[in-house]
C-alpha positions, 0 to 999 in steps of 0.5 A: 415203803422206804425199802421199795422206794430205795430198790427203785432209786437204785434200779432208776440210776442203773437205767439212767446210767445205760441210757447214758451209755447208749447215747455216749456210744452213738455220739462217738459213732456220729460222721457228718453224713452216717444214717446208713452203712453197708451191712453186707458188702457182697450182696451189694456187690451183687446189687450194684453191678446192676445199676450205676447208684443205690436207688438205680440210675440217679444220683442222691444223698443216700449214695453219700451216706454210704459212701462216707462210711467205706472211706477206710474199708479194702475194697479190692475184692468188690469190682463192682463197689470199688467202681461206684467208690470211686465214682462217688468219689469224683464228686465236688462237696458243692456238687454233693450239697445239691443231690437230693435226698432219697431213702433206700429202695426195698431191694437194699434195705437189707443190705443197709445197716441203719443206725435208726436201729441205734436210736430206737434202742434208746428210745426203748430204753428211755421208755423203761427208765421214764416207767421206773420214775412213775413208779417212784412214790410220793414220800421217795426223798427228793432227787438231788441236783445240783444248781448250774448253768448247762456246759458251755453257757453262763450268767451274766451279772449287771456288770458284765451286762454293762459291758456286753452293751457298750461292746455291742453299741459301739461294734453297731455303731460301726455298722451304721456308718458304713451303711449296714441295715440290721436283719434278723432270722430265726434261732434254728433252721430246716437241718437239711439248710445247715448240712453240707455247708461247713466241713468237718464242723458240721458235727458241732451242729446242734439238732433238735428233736423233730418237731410236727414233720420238720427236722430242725437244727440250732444255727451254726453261725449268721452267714448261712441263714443269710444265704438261704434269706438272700435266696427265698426273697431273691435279693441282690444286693444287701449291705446288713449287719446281725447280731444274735446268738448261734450254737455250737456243740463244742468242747468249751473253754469260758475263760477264754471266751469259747461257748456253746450259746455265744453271741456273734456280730456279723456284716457283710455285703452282698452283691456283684461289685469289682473285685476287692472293694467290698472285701477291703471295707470288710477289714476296714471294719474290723479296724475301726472296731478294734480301735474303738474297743481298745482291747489291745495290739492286733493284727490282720491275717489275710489269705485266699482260698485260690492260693491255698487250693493253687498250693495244694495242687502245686504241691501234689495234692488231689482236688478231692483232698484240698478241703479236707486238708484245709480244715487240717491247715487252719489249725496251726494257729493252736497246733506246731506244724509236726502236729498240723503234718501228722494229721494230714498224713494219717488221717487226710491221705496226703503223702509225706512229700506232699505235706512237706513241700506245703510246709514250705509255704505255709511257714511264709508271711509278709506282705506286698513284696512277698506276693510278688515273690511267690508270683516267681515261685516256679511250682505256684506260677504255672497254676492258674489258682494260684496266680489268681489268688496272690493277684487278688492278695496284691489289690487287696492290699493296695486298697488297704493302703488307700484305707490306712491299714496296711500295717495292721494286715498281714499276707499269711499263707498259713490262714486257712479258715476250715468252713467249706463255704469260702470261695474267695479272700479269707482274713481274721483277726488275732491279738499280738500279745497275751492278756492276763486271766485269773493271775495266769497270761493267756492266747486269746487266739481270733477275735474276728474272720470271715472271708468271701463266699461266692457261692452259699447263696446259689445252693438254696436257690432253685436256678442255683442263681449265685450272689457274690457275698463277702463278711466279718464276724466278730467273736465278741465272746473273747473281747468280753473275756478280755474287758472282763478280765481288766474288771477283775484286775481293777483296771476298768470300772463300769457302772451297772446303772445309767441313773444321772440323778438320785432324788433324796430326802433329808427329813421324814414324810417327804415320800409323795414329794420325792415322788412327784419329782422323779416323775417330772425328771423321768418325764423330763427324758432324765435318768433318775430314781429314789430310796423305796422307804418312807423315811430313809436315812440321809448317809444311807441315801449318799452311800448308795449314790456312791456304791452306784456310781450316781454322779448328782443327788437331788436332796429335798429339805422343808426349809428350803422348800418353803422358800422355793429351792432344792438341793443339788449335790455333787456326789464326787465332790460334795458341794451342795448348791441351791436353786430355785424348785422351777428351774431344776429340770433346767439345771440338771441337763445342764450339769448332766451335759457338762459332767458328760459322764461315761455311763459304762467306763468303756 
């Protein structure tokens, strides 16, 4: 029996291992848009010479899903393809996003190759390694494993869970005074609401198993479901605030705060207003957020989408590229510009020429004075993008300067933020100066973004009826990672609990009487707790007000109880002080108050 259950576990782990195999080899295959590619080019030549797109005269996704998967293929010896190529390609992504979805007519299911047949190889496979597994005695040692949270999650232990509130309570309170109402929307939405809305991020989207006739994916960030909220309850204006964890299926990086399952802190305002007041409040937020959590020096980059395209376009880009050259851009915060210029030669299509003379821009920062500037710069001042992007940055900053921040914001031309729903202003966040991790100075990088989105709501709404929206998110994640990094280094200390008052005994058989008196304490609206055993020892109890951070003691003894009095001990200083048994709720509140103790030592 041992011998068969052995020759099982082997043929088990070399199942397991080519099921792994397959999945990895469809994972590295995944586009953002690959259910079906073209099998035969010349019979779709044939096929398409007849009709202007796939499933005949209209327009759909399946076209897209197509399409996406020629971009490197030579099509010069396909007249009829290479037409309708170039046709798909003389669509907007906002144009794309709007298509229906459609499923290939009999006449080219053929001619597809879909990757449907990828998934049912795995799922055969599955079957065989699950029919292996039921053949597995009872008596079969146990499988090991090893005890770990999943990639990209953590635990969180009371001390860090003391910190993660007072982050949030104070990032909440901002909030509300500006005027925020807090919403909630699920933690996973129809994939079909998620597609299309964040660029080349869209391969980082979480999808779930389908689920009675619904395919679901796992939120990508807060905004979109805002959208898609403000859209199905036809909603105008909103000022909200949203704090909840979203899913990225990302390369994760935990010492410095990049996760799989995080947590993100979003406000925005929704609504038709003039131009760049929301959008100051938004970076007036972030200020006073930073401020309260005084994690170090930082700066405000900001920048605007029209600029960035009035650029591309001044610089020879095509329109069909600014998007994807974007998302190329927004990665010099982490990458030189050899890198960044590489990029967009070799796999963005731009020209050499092209990307040396957005190098040119993209190097710049300053503030008033160089808007001002490139509204002079002869290429950027005869396109209309451009000249409506740096008027925007010009009032931008204005108001900035009747909030009292323009010093902490900087005119940045290399900001791009590469999510494909921006329209408008984008900013983000960053801390000027390394933080210490582990002994080792490490980047944070962004700690906050977000910019303004114009057109999100319109493509859920069937009237494509837009509601002009724009917002901050705060990576919170990282400002955790930098607090807990002063934790480790001793420079901060934070109270797990919030007891004010710990009810002891020293002398034995006081249990009911200690009892009595947290009830009247916790009735009283006081923090309070007391040893779990009958009969504790007095240097036990104070030791453990100490370790906790308590800073009061209630200590019970029969002589004065007889007389009517009660202990009250300062555990930091260690004075005792009588007072009379009616008179300590009183008493309590009253040294509570005065001793206006931080409960986290934030």
């Amino acid at each position: 029996m041992a011998e068969h259950n052995e020759i099982l576990l082997k043929k088990i782990q070399e199942q397991g291992d080519l099921v792994r195999k397959l999945k990895a080899e469809k994972e590295s295959t995944e586009k953002v848009i690959n259910e079906y590619s073209i099998q035969d080019l010349g019979e779709f030549d044939k096929y398409i010479s007849q009709y202007s797109y796939i499933n005949g005269y209209t327009p759909s996704r399946l076209d897209f899903e197509v399409y996406n998967n020629l971009k490197n293929v030579d099509l010069k010896r396909y007249s009829y393809v290479k037409r309708w190529w170039c046709h798909m390609r003389s669509f907007s992504n906002s144009e794309i996003t709007q298509l229906p979805f459609m499923k290939p007519p009999d006449a080219v299911k053929l001619i597809l190759n879909s990757n449907q047949n990828h998934d049912q190889k795995i799922k055969e496979e599955v079957a065989k390694l699950l029919a292996l597994k039921a053949q597995l005695s009872n008596d079969a040692p146990p499988q090991k494993f090893v005890l770990k949270t999943p990639k990209g999650t953590r635990d969180y232990n009371p001390q860090q869970m003391a910190i993660r509130n007072s982050v949030l309570q104070k990032i909440i309170s901002v909030f509300k005074k500006h005027g925020a109402e807090c919403i909630d929307t699920p933690v996973f939405e129809l994939k079909e609401v998620l597609t299309g809305k964040y660029g080349e991020d869209s391969k980082l989207i979480y999808d779930l198993k389908d689920q009675g006739g619904e395919i679901l994916s796992l939120r990508y960030d807060l905004t979109v479901p805002l959208a898609r909220y403000l859209a199905m309850n036809k909603i105008n204006n909103l000022k909200r605030y949203h704090i909840a964890k979203v899913y990225r299926r990302d390369n994760p990086a935990m010492t410095r705060g990049r996760y799989r399952e995080f947590y993100q802190c979003d406000f925005d305002i929704a609504g038709q207003f003039d131009p760049m007041v929301p959008d100051a409040e938004c970076l007036k937020v972030v200020t006073e957020i930073l401020d309260s959590l005084d994690i170090g020096k930082y700066m405000l980059k900001v920048n605007h989408r029209c600029l960035l395209d009035g650029m591309f376009e001044a610089c020879g880009v095509p329109a069909e590229q600014f998007r994807s050259t974007c998302s190329t851009i927004d990665k010099l915060d982490k990458s030189p510009w050899e890198e960044v210029r590489t990029e967009m030669i070799s796999e963005k299509g731009v020209t050499p020429e092209a990307a040396d003379r957005i190098g040119e821009y993209v190097r710049l920062n300053g503030s008033t004075e160089l808007v001002d500037t490139l509204l002079q710069d002869e290429k950027l001042s005869k396109s209309k993008s451009a000249v409506e992007g740096l008027q925007g940055i010009k009032l931008l900053l204005e108001y900035c300067e009747l909030y009292g921040i323009k010093d902490k914001v900087l005119f940045d031309l290399s900001l791009a933020r590469g999510l494909d729903y921006y329209t408008g202003i984008i900013y983000e966040a960053v801390l000027t100066e390394p933080i210490k991790i582990g002994g080792e100075e490490q980047s944070v990088g962004s700690i906050a973004g977000g910019g303004r989105y114009d057109n999100l709501v319109g493509m859920f709404d069937t009237k494509n009826k837009q509601v002009p929206c724009v917002g901050i998110s705060v990576g919170v994640e990282r400002v955790f990672s930098v607090l807990e990094a002063r934790l480790a280094a001793g420079e901060l200390s934070v109270r797990p609990s919030e007891v004010d008052v710990y009810v002891a005994s020293a002398q034995k058989d006081f249990l009911t009487t200690r009892m009595r008196i947290c009830n009247e304490l916790w009735g009283a609206g006081i923090k309070a707790e007391q040893p779990y055993k009958k009969n504790p020892k007095m240097l036990n109890q104070l030791q453990h007000c100490e370790e906790n951070g308590i800073p009061l003691a209630v200590i019970l003894g029969e002589s004065e109880l007889k007389r009517g009095l009660v202990k009250i001990r300062n555990i930091a200083t260690r004075q005792e002080d009588e007072v009379p048994r009616e008179k300590l709720v009183e008493e309590l509140k009253n040294r509570i108050s005065m001793l206006n103790v931080n409960v986290n030592g934030l």
